[in-house]
Legacy VTK file of the C-alpha trace (Angstrom):
# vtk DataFile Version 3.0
C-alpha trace
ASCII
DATASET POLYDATA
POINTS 207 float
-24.749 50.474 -25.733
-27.193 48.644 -23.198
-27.541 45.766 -25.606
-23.799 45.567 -26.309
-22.525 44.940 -23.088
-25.359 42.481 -22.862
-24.159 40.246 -25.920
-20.380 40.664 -24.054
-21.729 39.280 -20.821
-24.048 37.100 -22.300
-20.676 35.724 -24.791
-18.458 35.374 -21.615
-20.762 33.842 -19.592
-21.157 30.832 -22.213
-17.111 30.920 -23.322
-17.048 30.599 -18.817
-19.452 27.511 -18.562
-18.546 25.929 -21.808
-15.067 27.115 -22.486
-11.520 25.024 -21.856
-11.756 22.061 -19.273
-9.026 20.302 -17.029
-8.616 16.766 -19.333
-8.459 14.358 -16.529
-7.102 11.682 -19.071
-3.890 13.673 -19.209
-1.633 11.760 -17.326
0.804 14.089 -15.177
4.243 12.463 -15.131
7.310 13.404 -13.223
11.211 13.336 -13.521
12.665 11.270 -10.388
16.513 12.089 -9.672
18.248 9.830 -7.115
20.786 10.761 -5.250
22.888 7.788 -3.469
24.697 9.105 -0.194
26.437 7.038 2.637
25.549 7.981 6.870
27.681 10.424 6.662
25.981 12.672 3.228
28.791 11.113 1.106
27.608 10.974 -2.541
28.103 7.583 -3.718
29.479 6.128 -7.331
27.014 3.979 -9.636
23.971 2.788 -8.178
22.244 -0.463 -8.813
18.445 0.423 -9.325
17.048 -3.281 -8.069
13.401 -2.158 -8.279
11.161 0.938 -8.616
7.807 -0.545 -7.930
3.861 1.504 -7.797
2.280 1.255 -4.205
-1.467 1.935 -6.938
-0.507 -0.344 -9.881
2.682 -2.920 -8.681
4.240 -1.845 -12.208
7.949 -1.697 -11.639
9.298 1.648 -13.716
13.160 0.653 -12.982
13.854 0.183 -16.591
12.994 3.694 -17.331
15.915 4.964 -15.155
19.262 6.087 -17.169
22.045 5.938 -14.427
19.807 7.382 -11.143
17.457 9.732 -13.202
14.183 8.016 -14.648
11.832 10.171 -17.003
8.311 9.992 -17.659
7.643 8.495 -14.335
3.528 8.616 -13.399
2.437 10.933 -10.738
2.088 8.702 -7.434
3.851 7.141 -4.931
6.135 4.217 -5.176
8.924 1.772 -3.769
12.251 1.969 -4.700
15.239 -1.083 -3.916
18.881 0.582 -4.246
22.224 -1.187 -3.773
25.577 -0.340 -3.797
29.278 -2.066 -3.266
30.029 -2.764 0.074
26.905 -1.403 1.012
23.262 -3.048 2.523
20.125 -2.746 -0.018
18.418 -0.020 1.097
14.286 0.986 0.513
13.108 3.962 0.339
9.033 5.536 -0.008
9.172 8.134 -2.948
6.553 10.376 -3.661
6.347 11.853 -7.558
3.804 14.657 -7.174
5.444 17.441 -9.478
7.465 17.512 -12.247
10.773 16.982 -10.727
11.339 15.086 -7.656
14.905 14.540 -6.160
15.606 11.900 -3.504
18.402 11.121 -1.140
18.674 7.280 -0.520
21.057 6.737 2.556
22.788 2.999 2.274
24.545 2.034 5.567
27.916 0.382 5.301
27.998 -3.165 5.140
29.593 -4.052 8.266
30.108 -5.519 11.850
30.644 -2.661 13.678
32.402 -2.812 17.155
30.902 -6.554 18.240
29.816 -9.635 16.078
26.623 -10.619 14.912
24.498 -10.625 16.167
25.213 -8.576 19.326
24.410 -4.809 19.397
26.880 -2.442 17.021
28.212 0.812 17.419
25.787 0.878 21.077
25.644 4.841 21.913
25.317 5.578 25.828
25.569 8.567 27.943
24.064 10.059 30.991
21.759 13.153 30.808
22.201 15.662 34.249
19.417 18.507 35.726
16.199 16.969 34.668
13.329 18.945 35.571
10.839 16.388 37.656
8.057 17.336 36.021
9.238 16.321 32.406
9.116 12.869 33.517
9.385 10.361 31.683
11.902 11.049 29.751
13.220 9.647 26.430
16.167 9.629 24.137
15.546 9.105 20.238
18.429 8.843 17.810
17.420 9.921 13.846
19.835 9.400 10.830
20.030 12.481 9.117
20.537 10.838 5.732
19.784 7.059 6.922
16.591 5.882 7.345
17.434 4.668 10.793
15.586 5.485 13.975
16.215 3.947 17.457
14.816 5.602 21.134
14.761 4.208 24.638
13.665 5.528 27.572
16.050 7.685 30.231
16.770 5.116 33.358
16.888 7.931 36.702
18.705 7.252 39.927
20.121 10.186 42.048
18.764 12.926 39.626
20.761 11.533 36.868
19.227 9.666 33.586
21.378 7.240 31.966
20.497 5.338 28.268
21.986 2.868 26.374
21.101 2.724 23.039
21.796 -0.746 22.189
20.580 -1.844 18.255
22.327 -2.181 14.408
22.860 1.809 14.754
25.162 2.022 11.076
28.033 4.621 10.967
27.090 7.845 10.145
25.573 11.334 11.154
22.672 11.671 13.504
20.747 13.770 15.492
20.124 12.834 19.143
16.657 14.256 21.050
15.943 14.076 24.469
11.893 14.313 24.486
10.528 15.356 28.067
7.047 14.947 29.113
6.034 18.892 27.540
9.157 19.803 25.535
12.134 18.940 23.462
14.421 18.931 26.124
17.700 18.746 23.716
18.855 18.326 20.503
22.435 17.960 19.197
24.105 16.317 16.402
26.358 13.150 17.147
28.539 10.755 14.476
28.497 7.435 15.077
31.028 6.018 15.762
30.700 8.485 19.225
33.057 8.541 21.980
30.750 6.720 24.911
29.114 8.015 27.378
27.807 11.015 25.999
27.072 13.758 28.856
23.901 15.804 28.651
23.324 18.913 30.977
19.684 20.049 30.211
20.596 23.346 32.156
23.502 23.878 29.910
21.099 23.016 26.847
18.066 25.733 27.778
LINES 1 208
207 0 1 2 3 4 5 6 7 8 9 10 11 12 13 14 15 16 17 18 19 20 21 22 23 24 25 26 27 28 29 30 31 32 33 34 35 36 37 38 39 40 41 42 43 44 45 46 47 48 49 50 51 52 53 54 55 56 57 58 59 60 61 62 63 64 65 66 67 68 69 70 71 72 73 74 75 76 77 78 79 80 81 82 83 84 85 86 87 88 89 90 91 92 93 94 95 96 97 98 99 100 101 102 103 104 105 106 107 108 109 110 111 112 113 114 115 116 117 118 119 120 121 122 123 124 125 126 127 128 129 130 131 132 133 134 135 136 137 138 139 140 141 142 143 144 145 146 147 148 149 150 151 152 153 154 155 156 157 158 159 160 161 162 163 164 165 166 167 168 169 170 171 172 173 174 175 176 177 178 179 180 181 182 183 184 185 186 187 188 189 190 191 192 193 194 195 196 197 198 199 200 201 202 203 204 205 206
């Protein structure tokens, strides 16, 4: 029996060091699904795939994309150019690590917005009431929730009241709007652009 259980553990000890290896010349490749929205999380119609380029090799993959789904794409991370009508060419970082990867490409609308070119468009303002002193400075950010669009300034105080003006190429669409104290998110609230200006803030209101 002794020498039994010695040819077992003797047997799975070379099927453990010898047995089935990883092949690291298998290449891993992924399915990449795009998904074309406007600011607001619209889905938009056909997309023009302009380039879908490796950040490791510079090989563009765009001609393996059927409408917005591209198989057999290498495991890595890449560049990808999208337009639409009546929409700007948008960029976007993509990162193919698993088998399928889906990724929401926000295109702003082509337009002028509320002033011409190339003066500030859709400017969001507002004042921001009952900050605490010791959450000084304070600052406002403004994040696209589907754009790739990020803008922040920092809260102007007079009289115990903060005023902003954020003044850049913010597109139409749906954002989120943070006021960042010192220690702590100080508030957080969703906003469309175009808003209704000035915005009012009451941090007591928010905690």
């Amino acid at each position: 029996m002794g020498l039994i259980f010695r040819r077992m553990l003797l047997l799975s000890t070379v099927a453990f060091v010898y047995g089935d290896k990883p092949n690291k010349d298998v290449v891993q490749e992924a399915t990449v699904n795009l998904v074309a929205v406007d600011g607001s999380g619209g889905e938009l119609g056909p997309l023009k795939i302009l380039s879908f380029i490796s950040e490791s090799s510079g090989h563009d993959f765009r001609d393996r994309f059927q409408s917005k789904t591209a198989t057999n794409i290498p495991y890595g991370t890449y560049r990808v150019k999208v337009g639409h009508v009546a929409h700007w060419t948008t960029e976007k970082t993509v990162f193919a690590f698993k088998p399928n990867v889906s990724v929401v490409v926000g295109l702003p609308l082509s337009e002028l917005g509320d002033t011409a070119t190339p003066s500030p468009q859709w400017v969001v303002s507002g004042r921001i009431e009952n900050i605490n002193p010791a959450e000084q400075p304070v600052y406002v950010k403004l994040v696209g929730l589907y754009l790739d669009y990020t803008i922040e300034d920092k809260v102007d105080l007079s009289e115990d009241v903060g005023r902003f003006v954020l003044a850049g190429r913010n597109p139409q669409g749906r954002y989120l709007l943070m006021t960042l104290g010192r220690h702590h998110l100080l508030d957080v609230r969703e906003i469309k652009i175009p808003t209704n200006a000035p915005l009012e803030i009451n941090l007591h209101s928010a905690q």
